[in-house]
PDB file with one MODEL, atoms N, CA, C and O in Angstrom:
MODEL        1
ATOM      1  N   UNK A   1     -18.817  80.164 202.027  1.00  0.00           N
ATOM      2  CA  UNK A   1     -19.921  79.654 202.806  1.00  0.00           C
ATOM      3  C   UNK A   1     -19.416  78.529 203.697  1.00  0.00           C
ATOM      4  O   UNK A   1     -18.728  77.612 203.248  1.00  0.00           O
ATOM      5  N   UNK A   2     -19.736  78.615 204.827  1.00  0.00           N
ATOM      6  CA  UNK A   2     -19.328  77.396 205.391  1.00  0.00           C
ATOM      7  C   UNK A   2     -20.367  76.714 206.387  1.00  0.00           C
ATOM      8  O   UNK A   2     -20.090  76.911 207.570  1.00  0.00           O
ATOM      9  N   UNK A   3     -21.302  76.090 206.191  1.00  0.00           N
ATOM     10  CA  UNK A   3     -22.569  75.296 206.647  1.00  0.00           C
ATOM     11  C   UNK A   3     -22.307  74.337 207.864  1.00  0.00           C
ATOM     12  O   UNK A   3     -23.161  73.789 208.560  1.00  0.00           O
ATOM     13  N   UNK A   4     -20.680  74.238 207.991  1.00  0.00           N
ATOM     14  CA  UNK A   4     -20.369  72.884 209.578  1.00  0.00           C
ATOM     15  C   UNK A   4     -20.284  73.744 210.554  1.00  0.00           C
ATOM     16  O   UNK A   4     -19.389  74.562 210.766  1.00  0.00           O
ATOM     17  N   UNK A   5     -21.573  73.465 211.350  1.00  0.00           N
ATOM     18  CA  UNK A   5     -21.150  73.680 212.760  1.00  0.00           C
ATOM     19  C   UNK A   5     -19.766  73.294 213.504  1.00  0.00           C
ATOM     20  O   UNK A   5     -19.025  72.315 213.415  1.00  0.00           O
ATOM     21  N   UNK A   6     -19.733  74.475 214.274  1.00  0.00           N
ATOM     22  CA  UNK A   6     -18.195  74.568 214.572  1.00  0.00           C
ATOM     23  C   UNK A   6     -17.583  73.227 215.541  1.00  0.00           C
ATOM     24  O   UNK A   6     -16.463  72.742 215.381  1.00  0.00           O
ATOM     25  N   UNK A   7     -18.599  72.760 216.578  1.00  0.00           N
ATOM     26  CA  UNK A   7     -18.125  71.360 216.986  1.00  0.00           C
ATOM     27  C   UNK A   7     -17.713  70.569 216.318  1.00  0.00           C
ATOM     28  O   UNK A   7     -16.610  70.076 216.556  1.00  0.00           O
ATOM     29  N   UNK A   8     -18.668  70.081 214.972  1.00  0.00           N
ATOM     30  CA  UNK A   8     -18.249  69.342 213.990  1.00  0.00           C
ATOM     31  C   UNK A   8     -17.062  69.369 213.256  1.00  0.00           C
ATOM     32  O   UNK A   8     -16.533  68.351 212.811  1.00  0.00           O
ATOM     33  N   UNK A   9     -16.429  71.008 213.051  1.00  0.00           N
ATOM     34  CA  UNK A   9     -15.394  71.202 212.319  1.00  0.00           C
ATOM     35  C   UNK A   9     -13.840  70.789 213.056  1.00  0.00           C
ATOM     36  O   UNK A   9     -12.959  70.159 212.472  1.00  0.00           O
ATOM     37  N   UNK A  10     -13.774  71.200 214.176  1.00  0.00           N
ATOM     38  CA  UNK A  10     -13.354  70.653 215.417  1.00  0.00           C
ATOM     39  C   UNK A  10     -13.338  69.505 215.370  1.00  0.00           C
ATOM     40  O   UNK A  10     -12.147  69.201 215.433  1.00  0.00           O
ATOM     41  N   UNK A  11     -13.947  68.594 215.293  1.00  0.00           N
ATOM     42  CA  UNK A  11     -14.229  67.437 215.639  1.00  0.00           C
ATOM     43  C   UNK A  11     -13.327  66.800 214.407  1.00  0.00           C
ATOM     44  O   UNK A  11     -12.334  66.188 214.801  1.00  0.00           O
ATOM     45  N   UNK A  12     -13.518  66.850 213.017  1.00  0.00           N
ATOM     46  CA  UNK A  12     -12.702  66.652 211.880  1.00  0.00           C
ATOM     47  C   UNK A  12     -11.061  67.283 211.666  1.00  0.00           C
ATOM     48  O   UNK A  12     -10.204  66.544 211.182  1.00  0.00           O
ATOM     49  N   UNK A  13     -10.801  68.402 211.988  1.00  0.00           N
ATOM     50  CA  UNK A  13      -9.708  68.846 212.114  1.00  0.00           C
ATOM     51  C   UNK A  13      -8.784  67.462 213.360  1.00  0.00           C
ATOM     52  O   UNK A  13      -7.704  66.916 213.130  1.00  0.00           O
ATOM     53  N   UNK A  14      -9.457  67.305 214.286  1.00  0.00           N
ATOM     54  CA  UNK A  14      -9.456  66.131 215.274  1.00  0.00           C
ATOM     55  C   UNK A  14      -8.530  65.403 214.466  1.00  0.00           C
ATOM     56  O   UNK A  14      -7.324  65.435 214.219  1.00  0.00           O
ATOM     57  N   UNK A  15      -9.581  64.706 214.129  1.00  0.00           N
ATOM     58  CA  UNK A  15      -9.094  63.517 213.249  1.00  0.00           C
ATOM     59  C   UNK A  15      -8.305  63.476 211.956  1.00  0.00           C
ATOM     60  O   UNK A  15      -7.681  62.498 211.545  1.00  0.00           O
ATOM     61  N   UNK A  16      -8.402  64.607 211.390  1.00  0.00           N
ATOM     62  CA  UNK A  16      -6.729  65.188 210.242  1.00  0.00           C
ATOM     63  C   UNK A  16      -6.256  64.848 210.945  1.00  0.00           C
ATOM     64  O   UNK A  16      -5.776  63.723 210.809  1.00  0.00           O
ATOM     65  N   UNK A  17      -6.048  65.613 212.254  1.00  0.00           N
ATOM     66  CA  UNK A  17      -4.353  65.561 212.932  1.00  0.00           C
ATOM     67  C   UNK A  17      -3.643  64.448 213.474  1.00  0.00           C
ATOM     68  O   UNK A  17      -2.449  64.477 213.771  1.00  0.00           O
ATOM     69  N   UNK A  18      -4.602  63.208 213.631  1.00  0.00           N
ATOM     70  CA  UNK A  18      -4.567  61.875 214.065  1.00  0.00           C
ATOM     71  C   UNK A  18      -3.535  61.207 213.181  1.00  0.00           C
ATOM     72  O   UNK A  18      -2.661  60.433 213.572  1.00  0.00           O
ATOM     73  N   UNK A  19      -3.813  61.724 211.579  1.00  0.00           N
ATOM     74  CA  UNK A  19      -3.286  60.939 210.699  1.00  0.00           C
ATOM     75  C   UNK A  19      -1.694  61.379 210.846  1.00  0.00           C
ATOM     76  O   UNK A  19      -1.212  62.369 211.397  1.00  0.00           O
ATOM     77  N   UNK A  20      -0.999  60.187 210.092  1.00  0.00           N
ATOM     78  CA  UNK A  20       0.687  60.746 209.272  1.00  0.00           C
ATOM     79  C   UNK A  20       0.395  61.606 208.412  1.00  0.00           C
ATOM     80  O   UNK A  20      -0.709  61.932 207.977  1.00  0.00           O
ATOM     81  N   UNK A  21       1.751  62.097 208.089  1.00  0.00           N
ATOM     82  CA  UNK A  21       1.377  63.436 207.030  1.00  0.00           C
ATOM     83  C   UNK A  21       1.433  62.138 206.022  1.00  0.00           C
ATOM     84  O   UNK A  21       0.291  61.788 205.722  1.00  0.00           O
ATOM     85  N   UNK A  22       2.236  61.507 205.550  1.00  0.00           N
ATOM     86  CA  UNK A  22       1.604  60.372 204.591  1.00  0.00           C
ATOM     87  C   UNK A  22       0.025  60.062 204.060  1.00  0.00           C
ATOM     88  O   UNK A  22      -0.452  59.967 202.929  1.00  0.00           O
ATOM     89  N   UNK A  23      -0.475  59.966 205.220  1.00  0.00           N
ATOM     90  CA  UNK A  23      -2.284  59.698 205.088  1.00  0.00           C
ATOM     91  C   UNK A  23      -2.274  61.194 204.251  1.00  0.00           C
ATOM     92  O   UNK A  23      -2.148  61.414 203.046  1.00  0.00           O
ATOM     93  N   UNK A  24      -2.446  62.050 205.314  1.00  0.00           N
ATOM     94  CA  UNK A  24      -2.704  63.150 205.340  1.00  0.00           C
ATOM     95  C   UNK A  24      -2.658  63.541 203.346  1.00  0.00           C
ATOM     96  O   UNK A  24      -3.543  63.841 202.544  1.00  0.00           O
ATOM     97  N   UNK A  25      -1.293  63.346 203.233  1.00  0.00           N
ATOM     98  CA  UNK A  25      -1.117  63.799 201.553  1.00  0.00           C
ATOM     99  C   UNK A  25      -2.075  62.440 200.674  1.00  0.00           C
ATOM    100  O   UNK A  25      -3.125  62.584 200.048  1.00  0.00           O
ATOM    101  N   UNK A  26      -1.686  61.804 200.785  1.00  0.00           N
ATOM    102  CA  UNK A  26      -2.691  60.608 200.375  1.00  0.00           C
ATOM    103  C   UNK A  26      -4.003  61.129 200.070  1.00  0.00           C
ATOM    104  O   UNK A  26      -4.214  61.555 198.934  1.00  0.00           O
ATOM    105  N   UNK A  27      -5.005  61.148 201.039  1.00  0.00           N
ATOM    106  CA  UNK A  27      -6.152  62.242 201.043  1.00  0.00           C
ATOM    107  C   UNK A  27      -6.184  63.035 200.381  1.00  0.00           C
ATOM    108  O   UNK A  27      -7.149  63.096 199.619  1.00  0.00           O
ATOM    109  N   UNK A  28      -4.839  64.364 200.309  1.00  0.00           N
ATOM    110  CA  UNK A  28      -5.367  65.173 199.551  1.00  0.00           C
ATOM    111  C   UNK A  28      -5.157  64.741 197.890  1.00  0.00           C
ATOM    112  O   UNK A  28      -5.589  65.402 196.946  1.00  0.00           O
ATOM    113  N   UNK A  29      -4.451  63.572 197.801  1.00  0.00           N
ATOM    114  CA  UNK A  29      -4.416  63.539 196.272  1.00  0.00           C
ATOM    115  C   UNK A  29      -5.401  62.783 196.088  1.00  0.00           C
ATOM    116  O   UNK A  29      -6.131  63.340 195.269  1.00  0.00           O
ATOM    117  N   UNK A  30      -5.859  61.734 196.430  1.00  0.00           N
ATOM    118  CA  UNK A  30      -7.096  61.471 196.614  1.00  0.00           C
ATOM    119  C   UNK A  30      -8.101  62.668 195.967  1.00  0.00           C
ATOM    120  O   UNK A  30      -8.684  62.549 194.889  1.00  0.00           O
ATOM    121  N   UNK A  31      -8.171  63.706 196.748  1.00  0.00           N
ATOM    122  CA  UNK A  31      -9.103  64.706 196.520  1.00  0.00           C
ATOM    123  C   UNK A  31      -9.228  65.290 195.820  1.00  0.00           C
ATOM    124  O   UNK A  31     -10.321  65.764 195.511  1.00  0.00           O
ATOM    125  N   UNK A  32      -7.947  65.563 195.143  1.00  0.00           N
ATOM    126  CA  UNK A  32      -7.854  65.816 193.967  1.00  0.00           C
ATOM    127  C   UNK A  32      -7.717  65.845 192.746  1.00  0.00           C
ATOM    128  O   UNK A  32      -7.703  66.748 191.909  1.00  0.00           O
ATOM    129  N   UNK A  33      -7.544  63.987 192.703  1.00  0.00           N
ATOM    130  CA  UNK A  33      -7.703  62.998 191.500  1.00  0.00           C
ATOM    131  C   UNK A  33      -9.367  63.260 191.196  1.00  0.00           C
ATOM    132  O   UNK A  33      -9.832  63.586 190.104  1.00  0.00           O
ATOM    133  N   UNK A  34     -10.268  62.990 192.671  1.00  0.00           N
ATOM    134  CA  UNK A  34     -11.390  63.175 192.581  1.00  0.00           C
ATOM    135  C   UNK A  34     -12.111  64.620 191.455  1.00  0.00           C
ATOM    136  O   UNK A  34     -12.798  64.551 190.436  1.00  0.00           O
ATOM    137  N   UNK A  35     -11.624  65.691 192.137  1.00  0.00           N
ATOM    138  CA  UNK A  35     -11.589  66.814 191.423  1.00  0.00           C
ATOM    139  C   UNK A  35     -11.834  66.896 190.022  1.00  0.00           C
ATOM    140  O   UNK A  35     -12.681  67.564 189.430  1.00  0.00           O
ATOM    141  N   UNK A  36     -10.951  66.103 189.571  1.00  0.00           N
ATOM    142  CA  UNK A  36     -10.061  66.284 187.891  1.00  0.00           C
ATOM    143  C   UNK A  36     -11.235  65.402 187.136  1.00  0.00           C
ATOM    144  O   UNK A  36     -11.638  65.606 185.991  1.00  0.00           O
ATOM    145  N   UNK A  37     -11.797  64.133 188.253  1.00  0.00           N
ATOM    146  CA  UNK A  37     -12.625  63.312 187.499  1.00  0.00           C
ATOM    147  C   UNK A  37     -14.002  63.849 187.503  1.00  0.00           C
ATOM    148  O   UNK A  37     -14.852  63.584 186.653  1.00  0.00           O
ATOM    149  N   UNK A  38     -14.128  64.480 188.336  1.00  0.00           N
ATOM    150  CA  UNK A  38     -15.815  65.480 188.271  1.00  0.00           C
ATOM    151  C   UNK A  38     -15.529  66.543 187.060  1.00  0.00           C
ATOM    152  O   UNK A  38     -16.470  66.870 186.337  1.00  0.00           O
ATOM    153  N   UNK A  39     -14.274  67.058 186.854  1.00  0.00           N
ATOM    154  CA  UNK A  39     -14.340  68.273 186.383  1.00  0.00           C
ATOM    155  C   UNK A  39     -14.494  67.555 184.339  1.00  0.00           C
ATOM    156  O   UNK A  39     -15.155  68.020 183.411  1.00  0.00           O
ATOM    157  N   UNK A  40     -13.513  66.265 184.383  1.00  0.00           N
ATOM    158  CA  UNK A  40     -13.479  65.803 183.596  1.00  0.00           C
ATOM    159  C   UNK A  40     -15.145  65.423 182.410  1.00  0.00           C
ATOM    160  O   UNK A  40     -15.579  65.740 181.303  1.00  0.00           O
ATOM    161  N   UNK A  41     -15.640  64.328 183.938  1.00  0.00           N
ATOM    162  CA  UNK A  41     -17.124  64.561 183.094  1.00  0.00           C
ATOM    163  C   UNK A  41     -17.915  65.330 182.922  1.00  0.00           C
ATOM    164  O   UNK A  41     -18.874  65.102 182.184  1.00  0.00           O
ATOM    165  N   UNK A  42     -17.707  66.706 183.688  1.00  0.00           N
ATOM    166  CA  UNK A  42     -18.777  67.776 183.496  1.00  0.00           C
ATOM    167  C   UNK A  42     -18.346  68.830 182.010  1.00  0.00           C
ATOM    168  O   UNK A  42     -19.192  69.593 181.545  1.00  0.00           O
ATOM    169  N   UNK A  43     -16.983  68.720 181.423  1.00  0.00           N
ATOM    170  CA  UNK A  43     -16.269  69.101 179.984  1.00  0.00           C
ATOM    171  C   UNK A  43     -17.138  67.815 179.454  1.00  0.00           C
ATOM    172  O   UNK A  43     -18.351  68.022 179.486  1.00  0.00           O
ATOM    173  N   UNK A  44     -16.818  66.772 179.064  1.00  0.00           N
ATOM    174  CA  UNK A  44     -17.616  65.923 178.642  1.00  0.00           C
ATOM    175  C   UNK A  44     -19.092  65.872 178.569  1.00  0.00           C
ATOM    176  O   UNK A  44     -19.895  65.962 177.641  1.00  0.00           O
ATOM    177  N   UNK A  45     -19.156  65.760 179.395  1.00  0.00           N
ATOM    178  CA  UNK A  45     -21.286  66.299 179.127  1.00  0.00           C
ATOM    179  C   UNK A  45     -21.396  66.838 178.423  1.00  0.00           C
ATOM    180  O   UNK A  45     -22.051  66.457 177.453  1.00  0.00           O
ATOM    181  N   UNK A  46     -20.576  68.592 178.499  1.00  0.00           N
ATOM    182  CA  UNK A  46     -20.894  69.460 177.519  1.00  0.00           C
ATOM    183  C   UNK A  46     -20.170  69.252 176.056  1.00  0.00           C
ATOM    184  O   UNK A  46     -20.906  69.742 175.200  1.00  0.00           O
ATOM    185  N   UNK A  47     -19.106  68.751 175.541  1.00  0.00           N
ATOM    186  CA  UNK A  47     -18.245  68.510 174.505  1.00  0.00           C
ATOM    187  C   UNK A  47     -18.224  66.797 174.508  1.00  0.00           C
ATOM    188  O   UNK A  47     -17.104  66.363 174.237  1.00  0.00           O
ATOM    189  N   UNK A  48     -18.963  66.044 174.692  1.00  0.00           N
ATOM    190  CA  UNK A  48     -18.700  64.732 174.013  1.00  0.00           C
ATOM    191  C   UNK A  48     -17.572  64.034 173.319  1.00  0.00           C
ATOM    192  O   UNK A  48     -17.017  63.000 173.691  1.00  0.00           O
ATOM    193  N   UNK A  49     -17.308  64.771 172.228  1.00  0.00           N
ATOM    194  CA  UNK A  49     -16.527  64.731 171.113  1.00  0.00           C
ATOM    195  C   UNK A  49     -14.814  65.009 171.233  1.00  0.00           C
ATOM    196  O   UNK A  49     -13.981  64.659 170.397  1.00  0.00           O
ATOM    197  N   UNK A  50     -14.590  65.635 172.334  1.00  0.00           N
ATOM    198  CA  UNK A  50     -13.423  65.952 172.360  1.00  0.00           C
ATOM    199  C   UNK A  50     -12.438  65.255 172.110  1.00  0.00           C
ATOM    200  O   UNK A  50     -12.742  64.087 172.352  1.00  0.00           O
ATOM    201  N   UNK A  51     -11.181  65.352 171.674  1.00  0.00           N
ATOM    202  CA  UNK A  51     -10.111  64.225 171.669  1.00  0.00           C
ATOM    203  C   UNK A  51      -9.383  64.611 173.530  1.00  0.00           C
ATOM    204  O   UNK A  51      -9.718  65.414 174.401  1.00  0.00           O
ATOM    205  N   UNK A  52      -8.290  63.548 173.433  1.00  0.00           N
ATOM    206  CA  UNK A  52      -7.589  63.379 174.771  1.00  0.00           C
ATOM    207  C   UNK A  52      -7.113  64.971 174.586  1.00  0.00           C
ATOM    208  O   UNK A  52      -7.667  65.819 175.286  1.00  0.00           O
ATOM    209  N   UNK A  53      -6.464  65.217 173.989  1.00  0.00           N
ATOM    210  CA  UNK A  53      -5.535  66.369 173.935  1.00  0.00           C
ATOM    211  C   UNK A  53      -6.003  67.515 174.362  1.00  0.00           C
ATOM    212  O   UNK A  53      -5.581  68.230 175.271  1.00  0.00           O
ATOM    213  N   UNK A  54      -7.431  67.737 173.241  1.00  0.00           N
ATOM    214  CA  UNK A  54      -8.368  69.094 173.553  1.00  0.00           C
ATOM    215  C   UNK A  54      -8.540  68.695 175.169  1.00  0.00           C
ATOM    216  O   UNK A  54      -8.198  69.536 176.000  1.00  0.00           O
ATOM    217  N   UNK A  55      -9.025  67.526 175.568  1.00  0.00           N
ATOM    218  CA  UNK A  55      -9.845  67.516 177.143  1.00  0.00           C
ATOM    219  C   UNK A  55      -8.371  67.815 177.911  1.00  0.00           C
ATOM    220  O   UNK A  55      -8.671  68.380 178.963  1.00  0.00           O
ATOM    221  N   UNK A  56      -7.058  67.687 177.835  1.00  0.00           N
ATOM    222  CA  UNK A  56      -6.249  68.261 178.552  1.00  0.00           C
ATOM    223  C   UNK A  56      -5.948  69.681 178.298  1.00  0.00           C
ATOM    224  O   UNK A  56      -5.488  70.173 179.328  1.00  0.00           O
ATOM    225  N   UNK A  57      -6.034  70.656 177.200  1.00  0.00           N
ATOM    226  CA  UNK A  57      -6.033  71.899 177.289  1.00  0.00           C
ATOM    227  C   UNK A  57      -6.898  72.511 177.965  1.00  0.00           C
ATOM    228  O   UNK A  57      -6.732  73.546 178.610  1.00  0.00           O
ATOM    229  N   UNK A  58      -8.324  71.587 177.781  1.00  0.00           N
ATOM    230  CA  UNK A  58      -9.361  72.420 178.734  1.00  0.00           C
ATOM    231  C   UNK A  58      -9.736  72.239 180.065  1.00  0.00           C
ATOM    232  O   UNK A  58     -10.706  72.720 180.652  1.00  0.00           O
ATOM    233  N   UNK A  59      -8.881  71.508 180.469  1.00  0.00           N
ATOM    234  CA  UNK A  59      -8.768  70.943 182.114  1.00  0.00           C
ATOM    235  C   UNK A  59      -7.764  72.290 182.363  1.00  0.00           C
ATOM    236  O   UNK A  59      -8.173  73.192 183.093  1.00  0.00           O
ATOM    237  N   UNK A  60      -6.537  72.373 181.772  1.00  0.00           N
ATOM    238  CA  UNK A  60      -5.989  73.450 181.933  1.00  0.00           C
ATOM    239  C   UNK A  60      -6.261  74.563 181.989  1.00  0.00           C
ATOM    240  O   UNK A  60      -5.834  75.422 182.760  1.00  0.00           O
ATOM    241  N   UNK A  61      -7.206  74.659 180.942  1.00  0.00           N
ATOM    242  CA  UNK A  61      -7.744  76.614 181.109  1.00  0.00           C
ATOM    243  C   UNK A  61      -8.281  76.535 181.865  1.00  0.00           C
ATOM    244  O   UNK A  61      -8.423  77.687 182.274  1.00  0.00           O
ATOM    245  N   UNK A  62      -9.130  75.450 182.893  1.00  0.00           N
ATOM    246  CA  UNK A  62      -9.667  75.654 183.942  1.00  0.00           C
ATOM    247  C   UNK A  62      -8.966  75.625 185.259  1.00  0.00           C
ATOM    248  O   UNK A  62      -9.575  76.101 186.217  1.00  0.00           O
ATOM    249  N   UNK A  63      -8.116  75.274 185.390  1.00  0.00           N
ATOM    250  CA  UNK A  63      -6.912  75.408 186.370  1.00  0.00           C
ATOM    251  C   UNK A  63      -5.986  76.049 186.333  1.00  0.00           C
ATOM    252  O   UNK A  63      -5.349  76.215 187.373  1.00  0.00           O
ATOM    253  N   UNK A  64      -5.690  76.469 185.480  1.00  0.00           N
ATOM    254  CA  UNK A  64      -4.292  77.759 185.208  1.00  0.00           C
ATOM    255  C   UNK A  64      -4.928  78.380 184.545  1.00  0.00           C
ATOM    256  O   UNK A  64      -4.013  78.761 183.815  1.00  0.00           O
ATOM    257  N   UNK A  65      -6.197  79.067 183.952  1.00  0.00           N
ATOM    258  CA  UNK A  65      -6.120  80.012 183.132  1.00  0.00           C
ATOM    259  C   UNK A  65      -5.757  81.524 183.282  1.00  0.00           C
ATOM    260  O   UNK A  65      -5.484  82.229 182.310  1.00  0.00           O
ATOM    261  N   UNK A  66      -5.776  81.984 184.621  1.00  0.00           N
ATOM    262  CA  UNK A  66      -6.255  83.101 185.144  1.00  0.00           C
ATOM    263  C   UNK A  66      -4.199  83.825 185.790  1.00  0.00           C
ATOM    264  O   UNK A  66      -3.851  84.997 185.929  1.00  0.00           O
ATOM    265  N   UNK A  67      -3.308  82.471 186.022  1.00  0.00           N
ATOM    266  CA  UNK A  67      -1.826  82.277 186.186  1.00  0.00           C
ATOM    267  C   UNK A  67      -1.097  82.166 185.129  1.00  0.00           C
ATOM    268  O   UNK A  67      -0.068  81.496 185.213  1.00  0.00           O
ATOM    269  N   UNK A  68      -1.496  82.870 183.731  1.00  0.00           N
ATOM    270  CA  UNK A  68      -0.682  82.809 182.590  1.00  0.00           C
ATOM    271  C   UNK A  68      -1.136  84.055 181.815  1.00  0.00           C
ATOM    272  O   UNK A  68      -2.313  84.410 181.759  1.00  0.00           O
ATOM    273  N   UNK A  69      -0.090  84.706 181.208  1.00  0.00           N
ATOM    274  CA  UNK A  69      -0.482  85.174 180.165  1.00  0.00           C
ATOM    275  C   UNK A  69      -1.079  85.196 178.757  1.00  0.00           C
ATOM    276  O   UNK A  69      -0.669  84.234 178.109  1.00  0.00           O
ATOM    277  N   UNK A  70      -1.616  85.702 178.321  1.00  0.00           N
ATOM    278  CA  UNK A  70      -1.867  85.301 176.722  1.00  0.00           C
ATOM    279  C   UNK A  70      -1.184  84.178 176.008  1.00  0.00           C
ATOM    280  O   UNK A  70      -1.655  83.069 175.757  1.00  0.00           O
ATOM    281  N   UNK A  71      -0.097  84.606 175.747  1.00  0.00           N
ATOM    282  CA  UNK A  71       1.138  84.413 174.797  1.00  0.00           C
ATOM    283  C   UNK A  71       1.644  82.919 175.725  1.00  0.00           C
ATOM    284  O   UNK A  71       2.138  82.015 175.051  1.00  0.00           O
ATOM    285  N   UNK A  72       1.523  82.736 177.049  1.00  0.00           N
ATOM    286  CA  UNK A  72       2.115  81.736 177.457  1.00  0.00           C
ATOM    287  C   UNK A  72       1.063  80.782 177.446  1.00  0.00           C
ATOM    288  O   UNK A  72       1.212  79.567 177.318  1.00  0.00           O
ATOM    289  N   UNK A  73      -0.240  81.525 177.615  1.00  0.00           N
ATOM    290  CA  UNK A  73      -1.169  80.282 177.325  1.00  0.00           C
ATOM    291  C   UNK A  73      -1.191  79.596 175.684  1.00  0.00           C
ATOM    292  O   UNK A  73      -1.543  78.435 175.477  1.00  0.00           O
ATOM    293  N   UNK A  74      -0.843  80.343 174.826  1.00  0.00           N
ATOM    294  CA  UNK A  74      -1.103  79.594 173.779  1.00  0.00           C
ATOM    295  C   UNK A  74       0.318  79.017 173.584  1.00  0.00           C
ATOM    296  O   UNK A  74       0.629  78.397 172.567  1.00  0.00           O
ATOM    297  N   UNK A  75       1.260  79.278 174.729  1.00  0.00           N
ATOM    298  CA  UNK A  75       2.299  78.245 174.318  1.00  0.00           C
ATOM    299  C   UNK A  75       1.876  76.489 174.973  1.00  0.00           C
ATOM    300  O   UNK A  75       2.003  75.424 174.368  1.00  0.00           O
ATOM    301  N   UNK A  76       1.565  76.633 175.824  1.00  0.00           N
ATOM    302  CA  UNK A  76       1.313  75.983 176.842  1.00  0.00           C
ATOM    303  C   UNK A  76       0.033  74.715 176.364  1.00  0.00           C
ATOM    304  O   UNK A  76      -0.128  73.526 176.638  1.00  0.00           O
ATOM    305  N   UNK A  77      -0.545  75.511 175.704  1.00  0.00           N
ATOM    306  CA  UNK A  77      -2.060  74.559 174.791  1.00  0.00           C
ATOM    307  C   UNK A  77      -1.282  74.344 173.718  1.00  0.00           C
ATOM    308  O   UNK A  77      -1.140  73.132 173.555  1.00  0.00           O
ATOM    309  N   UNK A  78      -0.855  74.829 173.110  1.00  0.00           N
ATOM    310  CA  UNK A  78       0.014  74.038 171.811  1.00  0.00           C
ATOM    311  C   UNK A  78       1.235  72.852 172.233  1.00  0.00           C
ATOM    312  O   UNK A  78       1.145  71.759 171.673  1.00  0.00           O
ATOM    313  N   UNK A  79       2.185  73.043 173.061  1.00  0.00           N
ATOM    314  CA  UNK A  79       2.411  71.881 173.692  1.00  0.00           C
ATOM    315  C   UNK A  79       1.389  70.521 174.313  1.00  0.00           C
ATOM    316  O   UNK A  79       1.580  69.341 174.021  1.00  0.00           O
ATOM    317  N   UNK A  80       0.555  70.912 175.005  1.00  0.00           N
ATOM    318  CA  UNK A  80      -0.572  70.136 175.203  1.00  0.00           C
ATOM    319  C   UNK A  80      -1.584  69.472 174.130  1.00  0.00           C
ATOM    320  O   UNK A  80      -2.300  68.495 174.349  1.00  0.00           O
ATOM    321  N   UNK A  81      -1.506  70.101 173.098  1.00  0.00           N
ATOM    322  CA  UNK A  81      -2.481  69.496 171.737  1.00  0.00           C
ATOM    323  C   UNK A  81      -1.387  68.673 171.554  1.00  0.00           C
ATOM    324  O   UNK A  81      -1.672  67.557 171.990  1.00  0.00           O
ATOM    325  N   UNK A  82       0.003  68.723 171.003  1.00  0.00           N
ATOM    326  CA  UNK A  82       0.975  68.290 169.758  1.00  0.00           C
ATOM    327  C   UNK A  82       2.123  67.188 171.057  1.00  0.00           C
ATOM    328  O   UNK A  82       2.334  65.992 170.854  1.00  0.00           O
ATOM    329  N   UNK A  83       2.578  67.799 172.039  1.00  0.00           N
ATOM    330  CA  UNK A  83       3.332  67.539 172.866  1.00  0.00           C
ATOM    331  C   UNK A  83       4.417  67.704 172.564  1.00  0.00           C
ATOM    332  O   UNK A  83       5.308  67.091 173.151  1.00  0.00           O
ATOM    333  N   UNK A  84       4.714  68.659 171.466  1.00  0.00           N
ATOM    334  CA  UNK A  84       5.910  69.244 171.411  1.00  0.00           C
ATOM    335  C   UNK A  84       5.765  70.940 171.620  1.00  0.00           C
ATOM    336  O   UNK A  84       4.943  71.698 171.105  1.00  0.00           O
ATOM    337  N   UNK A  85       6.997  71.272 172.673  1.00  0.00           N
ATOM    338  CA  UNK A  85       6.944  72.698 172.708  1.00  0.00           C
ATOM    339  C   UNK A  85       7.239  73.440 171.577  1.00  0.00           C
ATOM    340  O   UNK A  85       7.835  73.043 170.576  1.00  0.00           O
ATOM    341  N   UNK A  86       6.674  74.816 171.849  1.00  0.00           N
ATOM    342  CA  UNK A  86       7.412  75.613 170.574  1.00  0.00           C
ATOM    343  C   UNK A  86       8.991  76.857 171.307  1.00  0.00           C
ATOM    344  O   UNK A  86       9.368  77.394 172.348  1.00  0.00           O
ATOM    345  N   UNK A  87       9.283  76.737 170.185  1.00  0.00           N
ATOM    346  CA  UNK A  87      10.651  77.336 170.672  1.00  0.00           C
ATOM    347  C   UNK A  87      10.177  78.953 171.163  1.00  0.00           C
ATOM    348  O   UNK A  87       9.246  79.552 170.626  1.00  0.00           O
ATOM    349  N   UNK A  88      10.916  79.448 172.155  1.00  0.00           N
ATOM    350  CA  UNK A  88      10.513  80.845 173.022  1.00  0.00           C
ATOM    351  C   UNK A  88      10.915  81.576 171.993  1.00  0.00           C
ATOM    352  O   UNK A  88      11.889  81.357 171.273  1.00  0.00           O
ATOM    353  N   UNK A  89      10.190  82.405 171.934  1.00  0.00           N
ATOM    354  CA  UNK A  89      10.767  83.655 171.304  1.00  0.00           C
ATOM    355  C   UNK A  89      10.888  85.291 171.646  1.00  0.00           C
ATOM    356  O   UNK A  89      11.458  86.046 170.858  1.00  0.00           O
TER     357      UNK A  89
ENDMDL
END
């Protein structure tokens, strides 16, 4: 969906390009610290209770879940609960 009239979009692309790519990346981490912290309290709302660990596996299944396999996801959340990997097998 995209709701900006096209002058407007224009008009912002504008002003991206104004910036250094410095700004430029700045912004986007910016945007995506932002991201992590919306996504953060909306797991929270629903799970309260969570420890640090669980709320980083489940930030993960929401960002990589769909780029891993089975078997690598439960390697990947078990490192993330314990912070030790398990050996490949």
């Amino acid at each position: 969906m995209n709701d900006t009239p096209r002058d407007i979009e224009l008009r912002m692309l504008a002003l991206f390009a104004e910036r250094t790519p410095e700004e430029r990346v700045r912004m986007a981490c910016g945007m995506f610290d932002a991201g992590i912290a919306l996504m953060k309290a909306g797991i929270l709302d629903k799970q309260p209770d969570l420890t640090e660990s669980q709320l980083r596996v489940e930030i993960f299944r929401r960002l990589y879940g769909d780029c891993f396999s089975t078997k690598e996801m439960e390697r990947i959340e078990l490192f993330l609960s314990n912070g030790r990997p398990e050996p490949a097998s």
